[in-house]
N, C-alpha and C positions, 0 to 999 in steps of 0.2 A: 288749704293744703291737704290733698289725699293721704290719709293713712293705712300700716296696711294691719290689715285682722290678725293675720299671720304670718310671722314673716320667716321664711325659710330661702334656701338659695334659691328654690325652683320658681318661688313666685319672685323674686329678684330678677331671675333671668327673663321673666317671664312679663315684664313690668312695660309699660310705655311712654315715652316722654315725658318728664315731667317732675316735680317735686314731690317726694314721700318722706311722711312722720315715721319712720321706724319706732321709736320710741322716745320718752320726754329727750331732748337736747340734739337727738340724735335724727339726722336728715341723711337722704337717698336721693343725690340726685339724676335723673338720668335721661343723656343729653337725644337730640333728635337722630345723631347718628348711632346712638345706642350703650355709647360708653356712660361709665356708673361711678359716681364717686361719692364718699363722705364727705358730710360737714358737721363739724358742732356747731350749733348755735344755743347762744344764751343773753341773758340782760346785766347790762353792769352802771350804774348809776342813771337806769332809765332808758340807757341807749342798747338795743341789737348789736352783739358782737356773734361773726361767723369764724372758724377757724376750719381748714380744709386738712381734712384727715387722709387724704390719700384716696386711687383709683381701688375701686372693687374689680375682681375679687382678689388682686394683687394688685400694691404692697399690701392689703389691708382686707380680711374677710371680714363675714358676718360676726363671727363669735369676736375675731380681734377688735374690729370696731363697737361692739357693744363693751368690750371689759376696757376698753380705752373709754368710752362716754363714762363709765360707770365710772373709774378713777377721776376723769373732768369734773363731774356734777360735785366731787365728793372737795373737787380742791375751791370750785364756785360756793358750796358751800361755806367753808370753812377760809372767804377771803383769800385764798392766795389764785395764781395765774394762771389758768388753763393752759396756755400756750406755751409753757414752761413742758410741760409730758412729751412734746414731738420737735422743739426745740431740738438742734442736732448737737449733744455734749461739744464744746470748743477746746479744742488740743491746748492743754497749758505749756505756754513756750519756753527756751532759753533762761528768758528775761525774769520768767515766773519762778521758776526754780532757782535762781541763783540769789534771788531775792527771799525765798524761803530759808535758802540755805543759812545765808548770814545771818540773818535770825535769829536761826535755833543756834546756830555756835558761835557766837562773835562773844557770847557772855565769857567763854574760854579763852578769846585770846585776849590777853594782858596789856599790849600795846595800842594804845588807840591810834599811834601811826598804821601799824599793822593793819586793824582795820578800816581804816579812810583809803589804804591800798589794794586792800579788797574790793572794795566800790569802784576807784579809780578806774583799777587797771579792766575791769568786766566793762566800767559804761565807755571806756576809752577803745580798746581794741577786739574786745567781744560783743557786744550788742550790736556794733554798726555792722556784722556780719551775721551772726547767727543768733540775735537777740529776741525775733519775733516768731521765729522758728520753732516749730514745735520737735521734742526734745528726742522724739523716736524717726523723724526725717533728716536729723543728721549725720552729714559722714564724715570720715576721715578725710573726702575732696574738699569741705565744706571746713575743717580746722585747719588743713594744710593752708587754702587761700588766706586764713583769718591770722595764720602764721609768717608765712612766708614773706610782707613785706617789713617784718621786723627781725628777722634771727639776724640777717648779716649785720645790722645798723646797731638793734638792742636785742642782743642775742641774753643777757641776763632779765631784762623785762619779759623778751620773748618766754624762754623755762618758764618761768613766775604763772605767764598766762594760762601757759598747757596747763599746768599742777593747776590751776585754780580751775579750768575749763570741765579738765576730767574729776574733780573732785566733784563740782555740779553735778554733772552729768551720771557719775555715780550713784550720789544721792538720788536725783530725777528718777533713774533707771529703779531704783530700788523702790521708791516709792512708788512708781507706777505697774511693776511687775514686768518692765521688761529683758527679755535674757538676750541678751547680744552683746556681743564686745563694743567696747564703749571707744567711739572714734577719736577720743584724745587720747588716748593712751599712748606713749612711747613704745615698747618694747613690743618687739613684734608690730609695731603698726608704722606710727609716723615716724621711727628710725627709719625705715626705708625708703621714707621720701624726703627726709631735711639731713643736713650735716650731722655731727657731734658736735653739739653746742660748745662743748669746750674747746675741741679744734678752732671752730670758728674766734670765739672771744682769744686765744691765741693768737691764730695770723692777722688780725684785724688790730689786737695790740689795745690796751686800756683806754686808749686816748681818743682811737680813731670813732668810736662814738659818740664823740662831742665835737666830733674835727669843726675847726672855726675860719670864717675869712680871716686874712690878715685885718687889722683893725681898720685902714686907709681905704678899705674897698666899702666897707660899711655904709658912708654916704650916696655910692654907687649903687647899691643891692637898696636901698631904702626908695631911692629914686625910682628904679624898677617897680617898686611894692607900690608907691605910690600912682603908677601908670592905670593901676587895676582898684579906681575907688569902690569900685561896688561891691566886690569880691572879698567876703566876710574873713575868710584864710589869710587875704592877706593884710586887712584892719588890723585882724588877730597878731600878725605877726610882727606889723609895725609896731604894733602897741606894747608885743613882748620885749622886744628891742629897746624900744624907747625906757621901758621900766626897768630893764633888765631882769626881768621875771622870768620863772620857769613856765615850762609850756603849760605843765598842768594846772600852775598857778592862774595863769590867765585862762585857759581853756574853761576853768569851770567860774571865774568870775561874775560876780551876780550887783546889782545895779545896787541893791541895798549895803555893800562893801563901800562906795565911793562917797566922800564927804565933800564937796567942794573942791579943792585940789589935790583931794588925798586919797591916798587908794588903801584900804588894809586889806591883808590878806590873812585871813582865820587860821587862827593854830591847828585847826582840822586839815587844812590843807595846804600849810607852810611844812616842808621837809623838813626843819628841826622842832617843827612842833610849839614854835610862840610865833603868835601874832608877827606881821610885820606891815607896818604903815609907809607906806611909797609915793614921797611928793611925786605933781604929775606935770610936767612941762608943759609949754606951749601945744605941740603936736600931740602929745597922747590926748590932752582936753578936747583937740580937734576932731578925732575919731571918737573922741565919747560920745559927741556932739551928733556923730552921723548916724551912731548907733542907735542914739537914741530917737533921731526922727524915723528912725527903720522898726523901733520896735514895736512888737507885735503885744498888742492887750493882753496883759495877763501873765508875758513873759519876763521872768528872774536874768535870765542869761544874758551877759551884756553879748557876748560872741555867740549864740548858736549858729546849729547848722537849719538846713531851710525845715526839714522835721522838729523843731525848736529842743534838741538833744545839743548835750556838747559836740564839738567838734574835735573831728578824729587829727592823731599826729598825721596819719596819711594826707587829709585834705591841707595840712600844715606845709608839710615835706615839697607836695608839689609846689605849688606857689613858689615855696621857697626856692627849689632845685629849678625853677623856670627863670629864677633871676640869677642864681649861681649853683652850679651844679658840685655835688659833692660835698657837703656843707650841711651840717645840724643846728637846726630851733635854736638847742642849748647853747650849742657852740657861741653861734650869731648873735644870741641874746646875752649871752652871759662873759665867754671867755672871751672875745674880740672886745668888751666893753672893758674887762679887766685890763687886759695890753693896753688899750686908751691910754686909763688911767697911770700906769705906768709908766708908757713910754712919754705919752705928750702932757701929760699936768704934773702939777705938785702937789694934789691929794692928796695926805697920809693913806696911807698900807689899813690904817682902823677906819676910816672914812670909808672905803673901798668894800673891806669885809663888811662893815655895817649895810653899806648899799645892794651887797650881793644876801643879802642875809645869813651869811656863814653862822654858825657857832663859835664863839669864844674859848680855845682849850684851856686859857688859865681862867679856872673858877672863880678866883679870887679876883681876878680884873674883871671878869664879869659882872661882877657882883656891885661896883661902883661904875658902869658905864651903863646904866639903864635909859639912858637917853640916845643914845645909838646913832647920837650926832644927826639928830633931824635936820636942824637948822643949817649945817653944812651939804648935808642932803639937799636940801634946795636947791644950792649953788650947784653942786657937783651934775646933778642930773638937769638943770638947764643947761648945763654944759655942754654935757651930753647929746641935749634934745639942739642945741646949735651945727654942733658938730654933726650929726646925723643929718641935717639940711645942707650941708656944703657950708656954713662961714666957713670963713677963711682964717677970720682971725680969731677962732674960738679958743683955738692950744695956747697961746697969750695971754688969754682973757682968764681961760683957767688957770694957769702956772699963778698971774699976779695973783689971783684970788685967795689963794694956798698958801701965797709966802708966808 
């Protein structure tokens, strides 16, 4: 390999096909049709590694390509990567910052519910939209979309988001030295494109987002869910049903929760904050079952989505609004199972609460019912899990059971 004596631009320019030693690490190469590039080359356990520093004399001159070798030789030296110096810095996203965030401040907040809701509601409703995003390519079209399929339905979850979104984003911005208005922002921003939140949770009325089937259509919307085995949303949904869990409850459910017939669900992610253990029927066993010939090595999530992340209420909603339109998770999982129990068994009222995992307001009765009535739990949610199939004679079978 020709080196040159002297190496200035003029004899660069002046140079003929070929490979030239500039100096130790540092190559010249330059092609038949005349163009000239750099390469480092060096030895790393025995073997020639080349790294391509760019075309002369742009992006990369004489003088930049020598004080670039000289920083290389210095990192070769001293063990670490040469290819780390022209490496192109990677935008830290979303995902990254909101992860720092919590972090440094979660030690502040006092409520460990409070913080499991910080997690929650980012890897639920922000990450599937602006989670890998890096944090200076966001805009206000880009929180509006991430907003807009929740304010009419969870118009209270929805706020919660913004506030948490733009508190990120704050941070983000602050740390990275960027000055622009921060795209979550309300005032002056996305009031101009969503309602008043409180208008909204007005004309919509407390209720109306959890609106439920009447409890007799249940077996009908099950039937539907079941039309669609392969479709994770709606495994997911069957199985919330069947448990009467809440969405987030199942949403983030993890293989090592499940005991045999039994499902617990961690006080990190039960809404009153204890544990709750949830015999599991015939049919939810059934979908454990498919889940588990579906799962992917390595994956905790009994439901993911096909990116092995939880799965979003969005991808919940549809499925669901395709068997019945109008109609909430919660609703379907929760309050249509309460009517049930209700109208067609003879359940106790604390059988029922214990199933739904309420809290107990008298303390004192709390305090001697620590068994939460498992064992009736059995009965109650095979009940359940019949009635959901269409028997016919399961309001019977429940009533005797209860006298």
């Amino acid at each position: 390999m020709p080196t040159f004596k002297s190496v200035t631009d003029k004899t660069i320019a002046s140079a003929k096909p070929g490979v030239y030693t500039v100096e130790p690490n540092l190559i010249l190469r330059v092609s038949n049709s005349g163009s000239k590039a750099w390469v480092f080359r060096y030895s790393k356990a025995g073997k020639i590694k080349q790294i391509g520093l760019g075309s002369y004399p742009a992006p990369r001159s004489l003088k930049a390509a020598r004080d670039l070798a000289d920083e290389m030789r210095t990192d070769v030296e001293h063990g670490r990567d040469p290819v780390e110096r022209i490496r192109p810095p990677v935008a830290k996203t979303f995902r990254h910052f909101a992860l720092a965030y919590i972090g440094e401040f979660e030690s502040g907040w006092k409520n460990p519910k409070h913080r499991q809701q910080w997690r929650n509601t980012l890897e639920t409703y922000a990450y599937p939209f602006i989670g890998e995003m890096p944090v200076s390519d966001i805009t206000a079209d880009d929180i509006h979309k991430l907003l807009l399929p929740l304010w009419a339905v969870k118009t209270e979850t929805a706020t919660r988001v913004r506030m948490r979104v733009e508190a990120v984003l704050d941070y983000a911005f602050t740390k990275e030295g960027i000055d622009r208005r921060n795209p979550a922002r309300w005032k002056g921003n996305l009031k101009t494109l969503l309602p008043n939140p409180r208008k909204v949770a007005k004309a919509n009325g407390k209720l109306k987002s959890h609106a439920a089937p009447p409890w007799k259509d249940v077996p009908a919307i099950m039937a539907s869910l079941r039309a669609k085995p392969d479709v994770t949303s709606a495994l997911l949904l069957r199985f919330s049903i069947l448990t009467a869990a809440r969405s987030m409850e199942v949403r983030g459910a993890t293989w090592d929760e499940v005991e045999g017939d039994v499902w617990t669900v961690p006080e990190e992610r039960s809404k009153n904050g204890e544990a709750h253990r949830v015999p599991l029927n015939s049919e939810a066993l059934e979908i454990l079952a498919v889940q588990a010939d579906r799962k992917a090595e390595g994956l905790n999530l009994i439901f993911p989505n096909p990116s092995g992340s939880i799965l979003s209420d969005i991808a919940i909603n549809k499925v669901l609004h395709a068997a019945c339109p109008n109609i909430t998770a919660h609703g379907t999982a929760r309050s249509s199972f309460r009517d049930w129990i209700a109208d067609a068994t003879s359940f106790p009222d604390k059988i029922a609460e214990a199933a739904l995992n309420h809290s107990n307001p008298n303390e004192t009765e709390a305090a001697y019912l620590r068994s939460k009535f498992f064992d009736r739990r059995i009965e109650l949610m095979k009940a359940w899990g019949d009635f959901c199939r269409g028997k016919d004679n399961v309001i019977e079978l429940a009533a005797s059971k209860s006298a």
